[in-house]
Backbone as JSON Lines, residues from 0, in Angstrom:
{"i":0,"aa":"X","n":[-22.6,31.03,56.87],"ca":[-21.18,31.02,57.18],"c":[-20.52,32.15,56.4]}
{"i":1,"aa":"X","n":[-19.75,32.9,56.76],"ca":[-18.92,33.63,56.55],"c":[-17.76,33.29,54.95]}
{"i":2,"aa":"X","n":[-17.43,33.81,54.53],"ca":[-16.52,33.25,53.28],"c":[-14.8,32.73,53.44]}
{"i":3,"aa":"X","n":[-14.82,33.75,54.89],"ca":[-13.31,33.11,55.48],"c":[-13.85,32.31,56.26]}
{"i":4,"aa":"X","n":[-15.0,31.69,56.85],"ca":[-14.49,30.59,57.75],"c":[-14.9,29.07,56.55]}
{"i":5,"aa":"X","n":[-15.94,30.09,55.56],"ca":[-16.11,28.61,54.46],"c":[-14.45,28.12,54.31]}
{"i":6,"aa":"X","n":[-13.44,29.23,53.86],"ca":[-12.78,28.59,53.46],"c":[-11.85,28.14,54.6]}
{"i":7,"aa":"X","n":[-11.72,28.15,55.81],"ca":[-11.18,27.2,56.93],"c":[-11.81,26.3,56.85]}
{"i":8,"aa":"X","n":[-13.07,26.15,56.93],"ca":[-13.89,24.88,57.15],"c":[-13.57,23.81,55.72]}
{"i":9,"aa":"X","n":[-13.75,24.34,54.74],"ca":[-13.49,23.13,53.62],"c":[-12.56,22.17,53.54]}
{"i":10,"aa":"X","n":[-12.95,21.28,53.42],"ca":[-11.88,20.06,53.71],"c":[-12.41,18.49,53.13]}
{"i":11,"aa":"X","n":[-11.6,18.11,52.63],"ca":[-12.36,16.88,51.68],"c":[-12.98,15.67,52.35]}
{"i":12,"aa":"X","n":[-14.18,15.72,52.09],"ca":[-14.95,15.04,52.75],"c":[-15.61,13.83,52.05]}
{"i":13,"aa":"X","n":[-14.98,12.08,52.52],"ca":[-15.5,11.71,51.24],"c":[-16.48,10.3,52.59]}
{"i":14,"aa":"X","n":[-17.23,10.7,53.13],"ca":[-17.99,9.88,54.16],"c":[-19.3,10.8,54.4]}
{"i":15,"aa":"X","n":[-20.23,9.96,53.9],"ca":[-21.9,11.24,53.77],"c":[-22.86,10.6,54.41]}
{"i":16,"aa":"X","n":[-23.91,11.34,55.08],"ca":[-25.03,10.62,55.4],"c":[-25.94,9.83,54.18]}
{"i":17,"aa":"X","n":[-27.18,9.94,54.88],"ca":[-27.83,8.92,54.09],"c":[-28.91,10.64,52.99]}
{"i":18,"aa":"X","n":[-28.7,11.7,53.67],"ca":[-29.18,12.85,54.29],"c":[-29.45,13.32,52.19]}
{"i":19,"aa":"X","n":[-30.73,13.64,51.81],"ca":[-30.37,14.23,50.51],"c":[-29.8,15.26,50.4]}
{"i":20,"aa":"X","n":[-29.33,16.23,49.02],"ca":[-29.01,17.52,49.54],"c":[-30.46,18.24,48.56]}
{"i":21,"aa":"X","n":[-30.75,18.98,49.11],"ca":[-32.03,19.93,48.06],"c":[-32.23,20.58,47.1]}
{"i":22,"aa":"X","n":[-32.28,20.43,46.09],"ca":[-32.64,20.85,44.77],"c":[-31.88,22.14,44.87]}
{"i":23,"aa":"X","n":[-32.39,23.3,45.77],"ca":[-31.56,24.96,45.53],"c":[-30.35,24.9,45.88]}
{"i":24,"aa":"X","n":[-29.87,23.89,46.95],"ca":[-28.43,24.09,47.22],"c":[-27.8,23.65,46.57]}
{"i":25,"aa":"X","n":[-28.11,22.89,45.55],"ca":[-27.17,22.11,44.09],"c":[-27.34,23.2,43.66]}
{"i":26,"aa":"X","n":[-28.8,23.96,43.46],"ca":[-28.42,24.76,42.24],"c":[-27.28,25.57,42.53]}
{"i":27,"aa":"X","n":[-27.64,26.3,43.45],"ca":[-26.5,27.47,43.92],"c":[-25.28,26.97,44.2]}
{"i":28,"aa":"X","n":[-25.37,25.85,44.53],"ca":[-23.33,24.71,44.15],"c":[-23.05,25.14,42.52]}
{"i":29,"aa":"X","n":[-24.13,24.53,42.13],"ca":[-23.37,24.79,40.22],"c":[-23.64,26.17,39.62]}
{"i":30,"aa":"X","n":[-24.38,27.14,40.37],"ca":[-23.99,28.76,40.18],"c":[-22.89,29.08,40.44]}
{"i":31,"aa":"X","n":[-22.39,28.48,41.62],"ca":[-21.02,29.44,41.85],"c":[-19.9,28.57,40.94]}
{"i":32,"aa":"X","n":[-20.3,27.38,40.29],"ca":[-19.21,27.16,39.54],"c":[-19.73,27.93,38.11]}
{"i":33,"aa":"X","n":[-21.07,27.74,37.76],"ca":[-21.23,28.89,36.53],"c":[-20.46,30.28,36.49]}
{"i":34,"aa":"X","n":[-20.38,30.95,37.52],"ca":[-19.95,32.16,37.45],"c":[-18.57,32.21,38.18]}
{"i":35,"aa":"X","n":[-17.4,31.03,38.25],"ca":[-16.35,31.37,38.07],"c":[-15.87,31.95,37.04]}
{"i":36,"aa":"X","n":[-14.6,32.12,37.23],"ca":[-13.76,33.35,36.17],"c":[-13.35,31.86,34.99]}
{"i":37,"aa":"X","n":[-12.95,32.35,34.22],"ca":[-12.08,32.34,32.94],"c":[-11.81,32.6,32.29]}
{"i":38,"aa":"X","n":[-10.57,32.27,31.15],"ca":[-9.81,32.79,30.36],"c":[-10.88,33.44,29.08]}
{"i":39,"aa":"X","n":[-10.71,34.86,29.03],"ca":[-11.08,35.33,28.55],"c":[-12.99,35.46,28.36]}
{"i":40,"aa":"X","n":[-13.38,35.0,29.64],"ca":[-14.62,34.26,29.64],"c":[-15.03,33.67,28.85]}
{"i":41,"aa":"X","n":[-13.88,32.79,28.78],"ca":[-14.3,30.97,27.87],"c":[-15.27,30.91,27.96]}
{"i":42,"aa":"X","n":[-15.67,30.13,29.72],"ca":[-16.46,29.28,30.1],"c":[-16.44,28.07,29.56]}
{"i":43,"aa":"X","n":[-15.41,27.17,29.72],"ca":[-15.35,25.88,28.69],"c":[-16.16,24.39,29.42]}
{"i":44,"aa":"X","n":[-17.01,25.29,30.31],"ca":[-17.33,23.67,31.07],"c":[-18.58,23.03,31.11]}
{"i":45,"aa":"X","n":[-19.03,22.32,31.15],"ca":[-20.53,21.91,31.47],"c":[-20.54,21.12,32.72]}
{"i":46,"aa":"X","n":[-21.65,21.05,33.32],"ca":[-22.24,20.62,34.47],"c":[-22.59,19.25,34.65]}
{"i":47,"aa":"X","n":[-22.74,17.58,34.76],"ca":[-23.61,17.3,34.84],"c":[-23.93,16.48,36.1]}
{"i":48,"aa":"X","n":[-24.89,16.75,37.15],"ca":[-25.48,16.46,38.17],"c":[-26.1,15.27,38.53]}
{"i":49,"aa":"X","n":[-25.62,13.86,38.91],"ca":[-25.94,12.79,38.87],"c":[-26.68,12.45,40.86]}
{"i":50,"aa":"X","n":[-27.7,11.75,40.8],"ca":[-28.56,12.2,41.84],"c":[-28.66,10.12,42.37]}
{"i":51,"aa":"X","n":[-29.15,9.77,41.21],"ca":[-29.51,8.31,41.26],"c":[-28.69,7.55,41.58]}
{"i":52,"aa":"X","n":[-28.38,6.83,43.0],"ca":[-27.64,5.92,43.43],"c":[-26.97,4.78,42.42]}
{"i":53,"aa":"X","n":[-27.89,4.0,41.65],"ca":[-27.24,3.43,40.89],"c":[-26.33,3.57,39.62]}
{"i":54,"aa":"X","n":[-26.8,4.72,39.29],"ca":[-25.72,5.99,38.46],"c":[-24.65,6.38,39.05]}
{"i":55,"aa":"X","n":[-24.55,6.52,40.45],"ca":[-23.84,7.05,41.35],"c":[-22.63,5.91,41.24]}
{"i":56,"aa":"X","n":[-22.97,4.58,41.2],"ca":[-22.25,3.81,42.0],"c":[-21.52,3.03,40.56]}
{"i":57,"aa":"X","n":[-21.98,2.96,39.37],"ca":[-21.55,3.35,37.96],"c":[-20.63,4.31,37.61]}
{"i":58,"aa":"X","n":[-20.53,5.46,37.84],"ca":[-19.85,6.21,37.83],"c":[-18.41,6.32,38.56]}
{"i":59,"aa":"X","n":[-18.8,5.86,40.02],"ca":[-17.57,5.54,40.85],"c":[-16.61,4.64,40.33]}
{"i":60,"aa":"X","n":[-17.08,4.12,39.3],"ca":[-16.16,2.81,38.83],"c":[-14.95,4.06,37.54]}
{"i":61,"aa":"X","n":[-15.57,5.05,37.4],"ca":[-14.48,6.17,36.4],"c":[-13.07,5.86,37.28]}
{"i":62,"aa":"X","n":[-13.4,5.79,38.13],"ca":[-11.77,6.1,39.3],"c":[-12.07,5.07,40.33]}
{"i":63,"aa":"X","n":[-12.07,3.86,40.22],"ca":[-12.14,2.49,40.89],"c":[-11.08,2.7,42.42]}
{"i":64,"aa":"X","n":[-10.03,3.5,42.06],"ca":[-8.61,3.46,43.64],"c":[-9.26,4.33,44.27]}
{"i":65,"aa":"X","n":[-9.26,5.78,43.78],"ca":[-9.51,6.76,44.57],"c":[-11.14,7.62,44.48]}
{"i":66,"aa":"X","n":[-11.84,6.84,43.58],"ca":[-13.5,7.45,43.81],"c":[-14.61,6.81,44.15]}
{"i":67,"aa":"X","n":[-13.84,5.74,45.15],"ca":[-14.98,5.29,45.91],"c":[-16.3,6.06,46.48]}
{"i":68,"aa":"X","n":[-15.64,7.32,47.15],"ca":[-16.78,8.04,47.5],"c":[-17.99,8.81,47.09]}
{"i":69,"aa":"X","n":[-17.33,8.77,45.38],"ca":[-18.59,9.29,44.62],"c":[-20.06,8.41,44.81]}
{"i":70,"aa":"X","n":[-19.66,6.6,44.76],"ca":[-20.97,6.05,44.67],"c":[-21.32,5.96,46.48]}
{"i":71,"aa":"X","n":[-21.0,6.75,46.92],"ca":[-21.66,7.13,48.74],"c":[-22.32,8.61,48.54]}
{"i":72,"aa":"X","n":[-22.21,9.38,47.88],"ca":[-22.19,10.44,47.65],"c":[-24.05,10.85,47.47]}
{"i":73,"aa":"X","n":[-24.29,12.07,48.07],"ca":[-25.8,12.24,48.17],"c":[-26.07,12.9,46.31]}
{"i":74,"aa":"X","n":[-25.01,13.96,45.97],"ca":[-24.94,13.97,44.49],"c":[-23.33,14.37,43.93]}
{"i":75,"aa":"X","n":[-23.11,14.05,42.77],"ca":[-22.08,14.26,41.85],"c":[-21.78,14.74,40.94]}
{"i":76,"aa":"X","n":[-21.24,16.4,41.23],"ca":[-21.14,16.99,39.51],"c":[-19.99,16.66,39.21]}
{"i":77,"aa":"X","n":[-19.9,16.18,37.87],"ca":[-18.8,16.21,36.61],"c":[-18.84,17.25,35.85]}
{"i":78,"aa":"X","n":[-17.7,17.78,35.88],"ca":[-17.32,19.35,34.67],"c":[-16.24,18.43,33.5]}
{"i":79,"aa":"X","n":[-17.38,18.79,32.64],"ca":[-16.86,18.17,31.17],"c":[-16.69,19.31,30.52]}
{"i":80,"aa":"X","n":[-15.3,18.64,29.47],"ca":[-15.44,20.02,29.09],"c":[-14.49,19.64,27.42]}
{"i":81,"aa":"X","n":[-14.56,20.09,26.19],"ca":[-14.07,19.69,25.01],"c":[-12.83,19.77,24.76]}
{"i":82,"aa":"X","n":[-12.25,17.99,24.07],"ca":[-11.52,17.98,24.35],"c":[-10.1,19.27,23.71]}
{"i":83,"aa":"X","n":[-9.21,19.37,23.69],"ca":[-8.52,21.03,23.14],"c":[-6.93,19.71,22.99]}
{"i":84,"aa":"X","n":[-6.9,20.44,21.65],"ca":[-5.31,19.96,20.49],"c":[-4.7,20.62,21.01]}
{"i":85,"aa":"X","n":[-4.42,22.04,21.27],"ca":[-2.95,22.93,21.83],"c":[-2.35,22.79,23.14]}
{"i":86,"aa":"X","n":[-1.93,22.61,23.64],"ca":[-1.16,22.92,24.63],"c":[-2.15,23.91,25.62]}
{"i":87,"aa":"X","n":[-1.77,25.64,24.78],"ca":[-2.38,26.38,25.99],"c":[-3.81,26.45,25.92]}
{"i":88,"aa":"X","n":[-4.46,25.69,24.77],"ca":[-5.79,26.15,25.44],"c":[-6.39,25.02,26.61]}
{"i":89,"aa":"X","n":[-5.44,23.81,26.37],"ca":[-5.72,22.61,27.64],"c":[-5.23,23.06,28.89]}
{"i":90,"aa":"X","n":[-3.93,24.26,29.06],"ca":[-3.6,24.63,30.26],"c":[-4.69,25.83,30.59]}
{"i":91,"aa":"X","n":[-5.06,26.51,29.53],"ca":[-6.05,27.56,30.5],"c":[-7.36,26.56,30.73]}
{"i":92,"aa":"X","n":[-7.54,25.82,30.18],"ca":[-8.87,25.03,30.52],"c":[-8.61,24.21,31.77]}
{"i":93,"aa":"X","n":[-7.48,23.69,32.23],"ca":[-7.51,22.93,33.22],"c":[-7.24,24.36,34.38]}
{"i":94,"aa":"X","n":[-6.96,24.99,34.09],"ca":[-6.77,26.34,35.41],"c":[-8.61,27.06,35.53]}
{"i":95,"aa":"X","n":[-9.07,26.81,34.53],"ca":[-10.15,27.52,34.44],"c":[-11.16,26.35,35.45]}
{"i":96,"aa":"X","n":[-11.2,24.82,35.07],"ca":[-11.72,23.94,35.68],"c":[-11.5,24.28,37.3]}
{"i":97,"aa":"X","n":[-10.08,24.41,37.53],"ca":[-9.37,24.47,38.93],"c":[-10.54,25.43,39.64]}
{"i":98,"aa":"X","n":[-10.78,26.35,38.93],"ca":[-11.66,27.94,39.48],"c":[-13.1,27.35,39.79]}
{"i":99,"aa":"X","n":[-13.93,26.94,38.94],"ca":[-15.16,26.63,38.72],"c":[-15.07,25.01,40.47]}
{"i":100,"aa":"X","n":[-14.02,24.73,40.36],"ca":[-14.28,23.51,41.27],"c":[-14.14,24.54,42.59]}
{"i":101,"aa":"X","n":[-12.84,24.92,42.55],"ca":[-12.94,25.67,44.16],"c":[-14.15,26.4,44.19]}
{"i":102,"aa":"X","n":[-14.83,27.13,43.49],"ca":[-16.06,27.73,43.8],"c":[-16.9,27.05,44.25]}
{"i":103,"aa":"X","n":[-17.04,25.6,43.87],"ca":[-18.21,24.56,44.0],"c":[-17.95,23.92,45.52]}
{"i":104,"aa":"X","n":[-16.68,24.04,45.88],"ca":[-16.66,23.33,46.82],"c":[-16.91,24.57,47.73]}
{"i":105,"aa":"X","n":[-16.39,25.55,47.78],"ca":[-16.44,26.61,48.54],"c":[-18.09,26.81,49.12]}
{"i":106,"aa":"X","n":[-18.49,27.13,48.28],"ca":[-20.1,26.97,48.47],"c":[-20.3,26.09,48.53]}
{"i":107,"aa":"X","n":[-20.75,24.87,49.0],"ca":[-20.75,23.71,49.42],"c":[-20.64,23.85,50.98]}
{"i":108,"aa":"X","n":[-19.28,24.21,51.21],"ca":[-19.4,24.12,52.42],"c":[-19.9,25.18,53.54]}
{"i":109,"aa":"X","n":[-19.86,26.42,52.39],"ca":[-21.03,27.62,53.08],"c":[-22.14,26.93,53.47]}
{"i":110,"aa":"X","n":[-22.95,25.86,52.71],"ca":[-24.57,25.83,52.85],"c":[-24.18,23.84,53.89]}
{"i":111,"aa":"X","n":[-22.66,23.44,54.45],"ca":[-22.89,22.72,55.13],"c":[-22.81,21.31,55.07]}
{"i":112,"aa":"X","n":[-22.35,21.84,53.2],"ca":[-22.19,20.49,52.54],"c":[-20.86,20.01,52.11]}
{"i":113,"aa":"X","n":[-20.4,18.96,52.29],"ca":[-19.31,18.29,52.54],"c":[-18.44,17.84,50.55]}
{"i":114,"aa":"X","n":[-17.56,17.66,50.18],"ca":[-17.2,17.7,49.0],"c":[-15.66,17.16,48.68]}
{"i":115,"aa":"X","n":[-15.82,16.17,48.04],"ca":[-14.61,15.27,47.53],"c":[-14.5,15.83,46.69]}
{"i":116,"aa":"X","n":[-13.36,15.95,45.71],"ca":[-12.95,15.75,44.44],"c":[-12.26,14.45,43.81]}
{"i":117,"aa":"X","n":[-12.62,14.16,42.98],"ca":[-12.13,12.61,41.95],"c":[-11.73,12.81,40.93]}
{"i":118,"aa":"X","n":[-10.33,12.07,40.35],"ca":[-10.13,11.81,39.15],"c":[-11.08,11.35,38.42]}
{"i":119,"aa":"X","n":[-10.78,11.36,36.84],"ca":[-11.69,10.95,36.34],"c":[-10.45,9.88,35.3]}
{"i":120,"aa":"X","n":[-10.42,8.43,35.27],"ca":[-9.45,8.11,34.92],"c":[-10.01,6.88,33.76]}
{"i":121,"aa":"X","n":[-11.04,6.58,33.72],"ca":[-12.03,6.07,32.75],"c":[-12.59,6.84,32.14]}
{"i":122,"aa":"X","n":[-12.17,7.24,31.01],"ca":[-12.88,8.47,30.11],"c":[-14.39,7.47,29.76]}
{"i":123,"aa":"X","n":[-13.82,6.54,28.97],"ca":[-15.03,5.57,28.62],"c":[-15.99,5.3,29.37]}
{"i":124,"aa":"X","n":[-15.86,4.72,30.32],"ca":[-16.91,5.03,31.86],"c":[-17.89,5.83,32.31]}
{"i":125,"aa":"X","n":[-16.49,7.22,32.49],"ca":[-17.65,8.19,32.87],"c":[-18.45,8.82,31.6]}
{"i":126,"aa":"X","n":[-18.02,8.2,30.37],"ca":[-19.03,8.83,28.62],"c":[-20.57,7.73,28.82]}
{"i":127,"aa":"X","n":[-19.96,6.97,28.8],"ca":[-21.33,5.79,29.11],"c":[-22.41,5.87,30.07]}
{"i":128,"aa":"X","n":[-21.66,6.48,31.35],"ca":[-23.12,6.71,32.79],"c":[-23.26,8.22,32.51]}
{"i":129,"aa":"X","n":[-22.43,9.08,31.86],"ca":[-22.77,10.45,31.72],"c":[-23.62,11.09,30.8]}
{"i":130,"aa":"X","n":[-23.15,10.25,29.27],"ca":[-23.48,10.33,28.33],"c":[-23.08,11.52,27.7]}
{"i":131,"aa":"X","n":[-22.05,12.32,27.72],"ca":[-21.79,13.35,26.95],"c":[-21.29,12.85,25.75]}
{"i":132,"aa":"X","n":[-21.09,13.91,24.29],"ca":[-20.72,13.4,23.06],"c":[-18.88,13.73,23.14]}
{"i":133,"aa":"X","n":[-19.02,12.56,21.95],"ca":[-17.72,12.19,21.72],"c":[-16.88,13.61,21.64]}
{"i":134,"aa":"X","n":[-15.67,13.87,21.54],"ca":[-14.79,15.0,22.12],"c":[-14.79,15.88,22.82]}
{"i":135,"aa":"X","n":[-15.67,15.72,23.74],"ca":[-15.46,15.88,25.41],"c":[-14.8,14.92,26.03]}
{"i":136,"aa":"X","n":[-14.43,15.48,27.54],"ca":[-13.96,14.52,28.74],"c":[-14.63,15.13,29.59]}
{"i":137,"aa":"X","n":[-14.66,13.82,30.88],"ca":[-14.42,14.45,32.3],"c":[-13.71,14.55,33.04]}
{"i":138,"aa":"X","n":[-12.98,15.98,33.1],"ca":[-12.5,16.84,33.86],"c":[-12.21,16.13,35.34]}
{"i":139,"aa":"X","n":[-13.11,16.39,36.0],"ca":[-13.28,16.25,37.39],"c":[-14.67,15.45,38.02]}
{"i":140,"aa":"X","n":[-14.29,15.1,39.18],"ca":[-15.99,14.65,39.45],"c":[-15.97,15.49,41.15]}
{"i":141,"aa":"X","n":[-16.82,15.8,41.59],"ca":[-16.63,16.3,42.61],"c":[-18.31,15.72,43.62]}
{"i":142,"aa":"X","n":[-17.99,14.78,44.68],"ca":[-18.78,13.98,45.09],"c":[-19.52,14.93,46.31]}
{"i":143,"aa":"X","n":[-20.52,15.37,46.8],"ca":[-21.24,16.21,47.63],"c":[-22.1,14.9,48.69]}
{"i":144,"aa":"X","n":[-22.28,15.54,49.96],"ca":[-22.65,15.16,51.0],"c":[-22.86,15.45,52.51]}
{"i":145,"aa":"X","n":[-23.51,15.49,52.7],"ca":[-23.44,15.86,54.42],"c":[-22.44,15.29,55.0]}
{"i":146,"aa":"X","n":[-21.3,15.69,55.7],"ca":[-20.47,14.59,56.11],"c":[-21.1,13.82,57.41]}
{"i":147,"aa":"X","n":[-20.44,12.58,57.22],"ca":[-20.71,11.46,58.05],"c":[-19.9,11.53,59.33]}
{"i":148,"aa":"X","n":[-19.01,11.92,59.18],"ca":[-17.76,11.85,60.45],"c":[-17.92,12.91,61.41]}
{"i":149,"aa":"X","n":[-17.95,14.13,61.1],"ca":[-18.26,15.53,62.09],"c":[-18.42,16.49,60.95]}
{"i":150,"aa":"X","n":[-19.07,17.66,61.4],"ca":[-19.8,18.96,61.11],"c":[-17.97,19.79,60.73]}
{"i":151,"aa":"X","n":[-18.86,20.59,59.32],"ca":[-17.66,21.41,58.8],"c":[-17.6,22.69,59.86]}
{"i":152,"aa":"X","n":[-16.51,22.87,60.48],"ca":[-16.09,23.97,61.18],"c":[-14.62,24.66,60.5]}
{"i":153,"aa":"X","n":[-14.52,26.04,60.75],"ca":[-13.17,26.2,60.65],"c":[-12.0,24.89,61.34]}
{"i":154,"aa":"X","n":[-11.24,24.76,60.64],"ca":[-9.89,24.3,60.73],"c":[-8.91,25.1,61.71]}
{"i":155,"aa":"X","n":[-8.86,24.97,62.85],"ca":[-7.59,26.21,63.76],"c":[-6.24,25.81,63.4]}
{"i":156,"aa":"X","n":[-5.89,24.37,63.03],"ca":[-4.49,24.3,62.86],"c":[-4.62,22.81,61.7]}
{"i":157,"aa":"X","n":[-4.69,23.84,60.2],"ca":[-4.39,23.02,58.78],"c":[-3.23,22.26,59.08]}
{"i":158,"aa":"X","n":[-3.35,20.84,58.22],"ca":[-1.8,20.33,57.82],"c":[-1.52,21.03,56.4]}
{"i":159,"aa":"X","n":[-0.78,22.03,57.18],"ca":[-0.04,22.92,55.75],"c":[1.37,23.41,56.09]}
{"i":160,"aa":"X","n":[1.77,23.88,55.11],"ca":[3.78,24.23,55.2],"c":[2.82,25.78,56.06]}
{"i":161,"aa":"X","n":[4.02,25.82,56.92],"ca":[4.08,26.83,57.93],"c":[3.98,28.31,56.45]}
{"i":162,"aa":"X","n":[3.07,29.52,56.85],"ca":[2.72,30.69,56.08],"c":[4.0,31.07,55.7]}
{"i":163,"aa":"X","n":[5.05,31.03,56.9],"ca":[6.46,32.2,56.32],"c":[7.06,31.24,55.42]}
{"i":164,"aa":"X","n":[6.89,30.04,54.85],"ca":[7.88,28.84,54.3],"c":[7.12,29.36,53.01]}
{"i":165,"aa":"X","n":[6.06,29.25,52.68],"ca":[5.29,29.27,51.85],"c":[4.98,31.1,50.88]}
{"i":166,"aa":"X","n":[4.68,32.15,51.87],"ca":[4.96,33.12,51.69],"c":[6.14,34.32,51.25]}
{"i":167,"aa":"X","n":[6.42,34.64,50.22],"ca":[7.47,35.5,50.06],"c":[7.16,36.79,49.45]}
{"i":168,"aa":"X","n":[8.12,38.35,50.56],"ca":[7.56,39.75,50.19],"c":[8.51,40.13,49.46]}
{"i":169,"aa":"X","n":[8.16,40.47,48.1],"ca":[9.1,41.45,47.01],"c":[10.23,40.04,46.3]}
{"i":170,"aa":"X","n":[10.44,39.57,47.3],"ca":[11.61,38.43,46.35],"c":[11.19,37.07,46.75]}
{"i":171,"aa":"X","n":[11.85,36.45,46.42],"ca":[11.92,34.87,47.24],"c":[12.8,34.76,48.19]}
């Protein structure tokens, strides 16, 4: 797929087959979040790749309203990342997270694969099925899958604010 129609096609997908996804296409999911940008090339994040259904479905309990779909999910990376006292280094870290996820999903849906994103609203939760050390969090969880419902295609007409509403040249 093309990189403009990946990004028409991406769209949150939280309904998966039964379908695994394969060892290289994770990897190359968590390459392209390795080699997003950041502040000052931080890199403040870590990876971790949960595969095992019953881990899976443990984990879903981090975000009980809205992450049901992680424990449906064929796999689940969490970007953890330490926790930060200031102000701006928690705002460049959460902009830096923002980067590393759109990359993940982006590629994702290049190679066909479908991708939720989840709060993570049980810190305690997701420390216990994740196991990272104490002053870290998780960030994000981002649930991967073949979708169940229909095949990722470009999008011809997004629910989005019309381009000229949204767009402004030289001023506002």
């Amino acid at each position: 797929m093309e990189t403009w129609d990946a990004i028409r096609a991406r769209r949150n997908v939280r309904q998966y087959t039964d379908q695994p996804i394969p060892r290289d296409h994770l990897e190359r999911i968590l390459e392209a979040g390795r080699r997003a940008p950041s502040s000052s090339n931080w890199q403040p994040w870590d990876f971790v790749v949960v595969t095992d259904r019953e881990q899976l479905v443990e984990l879903a309990k981090a975000w009980p309203q809205g992450g049901r779909h992680i424990a449906q999910s064929a796999a689940t990376i969490t970007l953890v990342g330490r926790e930060q006292e200031e102000e701006r280094q928690r705002s460049w870290l959460y902009y830096d997270f923002g980067q590393a996820t759109a990359n993940m999903m982006i590629t994702a849906t290049d190679l066909g694969i479908g991708s939720g994103h989840s709060a993570v609203v049980d810190q305690e939760q997701a420390q216990r099925v994740l196991g990272f050390p104490d002053g870290y969090f998780a960030v994000v969880m981002i649930g991967l899958g073949y979708p169940a419902d229909r095949p990722l295609r470009p999008i011809l007409n997004p629910d989005r604010r019309p381009f000229d509403e949204v767009v402004h040249w030289d001023r506002w």
